[in-house]
N, CA, C and O of each residue as an XYZ file, in Angstrom:
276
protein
N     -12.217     19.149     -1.914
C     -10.988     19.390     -1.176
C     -10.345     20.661     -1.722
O     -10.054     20.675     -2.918
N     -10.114     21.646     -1.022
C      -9.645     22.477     -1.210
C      -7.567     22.356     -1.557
O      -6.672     22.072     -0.760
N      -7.496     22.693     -2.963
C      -5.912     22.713     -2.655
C      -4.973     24.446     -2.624
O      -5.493     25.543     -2.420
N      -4.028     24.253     -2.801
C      -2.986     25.107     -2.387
C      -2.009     24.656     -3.370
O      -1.521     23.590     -3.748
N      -1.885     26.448     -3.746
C      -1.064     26.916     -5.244
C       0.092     26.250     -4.841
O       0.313     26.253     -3.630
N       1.223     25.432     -5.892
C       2.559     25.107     -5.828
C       3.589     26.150     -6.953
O       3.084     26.093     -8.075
N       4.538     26.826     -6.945
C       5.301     26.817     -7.851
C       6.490     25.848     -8.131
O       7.552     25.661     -7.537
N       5.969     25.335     -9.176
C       6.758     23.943    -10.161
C       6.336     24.221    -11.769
O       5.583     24.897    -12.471
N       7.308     23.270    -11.819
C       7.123     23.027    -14.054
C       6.238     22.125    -13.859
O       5.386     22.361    -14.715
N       5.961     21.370    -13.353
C       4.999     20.252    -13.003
C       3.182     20.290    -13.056
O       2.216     20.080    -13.789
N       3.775     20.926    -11.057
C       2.830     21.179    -10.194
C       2.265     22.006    -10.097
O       2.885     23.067    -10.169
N       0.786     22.077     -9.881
C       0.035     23.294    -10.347
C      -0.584     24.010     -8.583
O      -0.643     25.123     -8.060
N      -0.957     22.514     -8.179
C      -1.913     23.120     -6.696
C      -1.735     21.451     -5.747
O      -1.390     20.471     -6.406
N      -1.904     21.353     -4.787
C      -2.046     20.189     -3.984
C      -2.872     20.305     -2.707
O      -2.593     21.320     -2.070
N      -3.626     19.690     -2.273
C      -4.540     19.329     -1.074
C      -4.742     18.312     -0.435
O      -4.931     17.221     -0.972
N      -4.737     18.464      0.524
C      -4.683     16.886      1.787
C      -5.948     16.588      2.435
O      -6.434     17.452      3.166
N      -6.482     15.601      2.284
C      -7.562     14.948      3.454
C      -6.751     14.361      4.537
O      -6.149     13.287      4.502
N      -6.825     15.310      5.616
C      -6.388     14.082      6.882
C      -6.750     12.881      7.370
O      -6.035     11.926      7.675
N      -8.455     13.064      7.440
C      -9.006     11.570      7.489
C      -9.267     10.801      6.953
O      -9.922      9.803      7.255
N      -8.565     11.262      5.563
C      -9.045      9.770      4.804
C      -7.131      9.617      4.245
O      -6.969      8.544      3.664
N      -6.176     10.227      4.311
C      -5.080     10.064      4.499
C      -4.747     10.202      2.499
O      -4.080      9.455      1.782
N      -5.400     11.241      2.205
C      -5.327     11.599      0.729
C      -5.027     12.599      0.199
O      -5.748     13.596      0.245
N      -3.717     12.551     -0.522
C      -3.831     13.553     -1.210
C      -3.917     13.943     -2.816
O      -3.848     13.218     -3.809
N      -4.088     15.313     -2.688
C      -4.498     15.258     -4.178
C      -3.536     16.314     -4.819
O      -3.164     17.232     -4.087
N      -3.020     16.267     -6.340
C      -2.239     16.441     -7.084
C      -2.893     17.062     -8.145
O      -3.589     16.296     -8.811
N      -2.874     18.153     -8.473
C      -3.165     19.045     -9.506
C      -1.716     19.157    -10.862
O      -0.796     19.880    -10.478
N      -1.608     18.830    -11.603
C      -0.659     18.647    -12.638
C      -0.803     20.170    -13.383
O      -1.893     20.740    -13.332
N       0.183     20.709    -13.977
C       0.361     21.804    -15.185
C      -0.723     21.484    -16.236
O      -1.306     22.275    -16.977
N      -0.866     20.128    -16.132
C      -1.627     19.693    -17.843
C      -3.170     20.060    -17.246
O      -3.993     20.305    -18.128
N      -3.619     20.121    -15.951
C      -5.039     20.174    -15.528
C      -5.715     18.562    -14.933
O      -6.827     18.246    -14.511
N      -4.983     18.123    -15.056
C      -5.191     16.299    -14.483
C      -4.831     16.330    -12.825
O      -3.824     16.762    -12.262
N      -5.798     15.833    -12.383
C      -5.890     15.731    -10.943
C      -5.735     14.664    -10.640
O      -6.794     14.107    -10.927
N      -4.675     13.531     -9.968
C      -4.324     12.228     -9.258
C      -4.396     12.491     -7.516
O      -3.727     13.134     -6.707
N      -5.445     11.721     -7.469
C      -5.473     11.109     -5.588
C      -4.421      9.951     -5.305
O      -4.411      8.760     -5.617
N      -3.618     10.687     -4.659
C      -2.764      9.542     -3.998
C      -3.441      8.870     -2.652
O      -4.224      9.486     -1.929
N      -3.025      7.539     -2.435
C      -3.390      7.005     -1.035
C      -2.858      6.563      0.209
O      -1.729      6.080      0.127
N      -3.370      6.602      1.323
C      -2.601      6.449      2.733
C      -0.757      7.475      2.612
O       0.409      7.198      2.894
N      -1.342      8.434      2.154
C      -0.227      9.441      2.156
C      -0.043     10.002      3.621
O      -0.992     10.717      3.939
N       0.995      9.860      4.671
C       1.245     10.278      5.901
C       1.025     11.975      5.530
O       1.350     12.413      4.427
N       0.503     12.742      6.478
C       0.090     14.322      6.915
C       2.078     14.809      6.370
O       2.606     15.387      5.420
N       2.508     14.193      7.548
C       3.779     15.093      6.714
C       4.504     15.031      5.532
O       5.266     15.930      5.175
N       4.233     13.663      4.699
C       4.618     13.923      3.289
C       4.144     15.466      2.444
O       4.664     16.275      1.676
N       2.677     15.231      3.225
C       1.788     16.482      2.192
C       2.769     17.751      2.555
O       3.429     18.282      1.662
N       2.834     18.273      4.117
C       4.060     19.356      4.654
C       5.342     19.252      4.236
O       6.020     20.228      4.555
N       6.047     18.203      3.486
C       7.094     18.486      3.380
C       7.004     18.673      1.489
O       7.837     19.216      0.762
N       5.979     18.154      1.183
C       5.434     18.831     -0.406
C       5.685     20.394     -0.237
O       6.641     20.973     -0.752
N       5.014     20.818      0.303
C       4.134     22.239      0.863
C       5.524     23.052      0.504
O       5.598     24.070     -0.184
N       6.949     22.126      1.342
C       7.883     22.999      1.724
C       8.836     22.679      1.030
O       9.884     23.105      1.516
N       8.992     22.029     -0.042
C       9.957     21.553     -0.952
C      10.971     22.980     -1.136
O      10.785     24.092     -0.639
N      11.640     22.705     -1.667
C      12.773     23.998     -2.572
C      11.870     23.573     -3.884
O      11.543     24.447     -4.687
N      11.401     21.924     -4.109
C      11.312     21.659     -5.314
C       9.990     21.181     -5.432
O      10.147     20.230     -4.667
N       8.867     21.091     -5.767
C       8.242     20.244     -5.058
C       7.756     19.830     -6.476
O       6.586     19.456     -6.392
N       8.165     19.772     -7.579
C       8.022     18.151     -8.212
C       9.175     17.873     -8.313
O       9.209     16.918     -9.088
N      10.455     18.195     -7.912
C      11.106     17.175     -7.435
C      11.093     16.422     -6.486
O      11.629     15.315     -6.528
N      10.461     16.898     -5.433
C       9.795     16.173     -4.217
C       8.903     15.043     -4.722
O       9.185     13.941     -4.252
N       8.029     15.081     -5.460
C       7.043     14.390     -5.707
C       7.681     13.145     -6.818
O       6.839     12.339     -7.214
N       8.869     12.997     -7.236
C       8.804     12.071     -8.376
C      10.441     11.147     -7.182
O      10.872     10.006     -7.354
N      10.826     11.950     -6.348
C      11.655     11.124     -5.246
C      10.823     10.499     -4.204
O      11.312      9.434     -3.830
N       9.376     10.915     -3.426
C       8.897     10.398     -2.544
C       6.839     10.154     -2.892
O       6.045      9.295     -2.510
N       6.716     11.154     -3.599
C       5.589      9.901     -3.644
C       4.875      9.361     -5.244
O       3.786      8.787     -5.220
N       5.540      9.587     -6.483
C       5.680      8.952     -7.614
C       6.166      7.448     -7.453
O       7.215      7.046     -6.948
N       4.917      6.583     -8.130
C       5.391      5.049     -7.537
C       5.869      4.851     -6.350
O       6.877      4.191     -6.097
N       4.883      5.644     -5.251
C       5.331      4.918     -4.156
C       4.192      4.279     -3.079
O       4.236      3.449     -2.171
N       3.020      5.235     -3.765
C       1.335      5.563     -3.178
C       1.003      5.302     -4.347
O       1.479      5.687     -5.415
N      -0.281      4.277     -3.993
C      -1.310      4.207     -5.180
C      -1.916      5.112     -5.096
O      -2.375      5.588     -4.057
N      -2.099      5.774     -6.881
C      -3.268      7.003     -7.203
C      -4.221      6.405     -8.072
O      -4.094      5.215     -8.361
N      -5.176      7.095     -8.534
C      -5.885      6.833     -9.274
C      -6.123      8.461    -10.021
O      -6.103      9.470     -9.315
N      -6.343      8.524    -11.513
C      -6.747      9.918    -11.638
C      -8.072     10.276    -11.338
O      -8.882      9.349    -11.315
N      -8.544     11.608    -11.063
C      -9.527     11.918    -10.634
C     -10.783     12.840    -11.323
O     -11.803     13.075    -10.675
């Protein structure tokens, strides 16, 4: 899966599978977490944060099961 650079203290890069409804999370530390049944526009409104690990620890931190990858 190809991801896409974020600027965050966090977030490093993020990428979406549409058909399998996944996305994936690239961390600062180099740790990659697949989140699951993540709706298409959560990933777009990641994309478009002001913040986007603040985005990520209000809407999909404990909210989607991940697993690391």
């Amino acid at each position: 899966m190809e991801r896409t650079p974020v600027s965050s203290s966090n977030l490093s890069s993020v990428g979406y599978d549409e058909n399998n409804s996944l996305l994936h999370i690239e961390f600062n530390s180099g740790k990659v977490y697949e989140y699951h049944g993540v709706p298409e526009s959560v990933y777009h409104d990641l994309l478009n944060a002001g913040s986007p690990g603040g985005y990520f620890h209000s809407h999909i931190k404990n909210v989607f099961s991940c697993q690391e990858i």
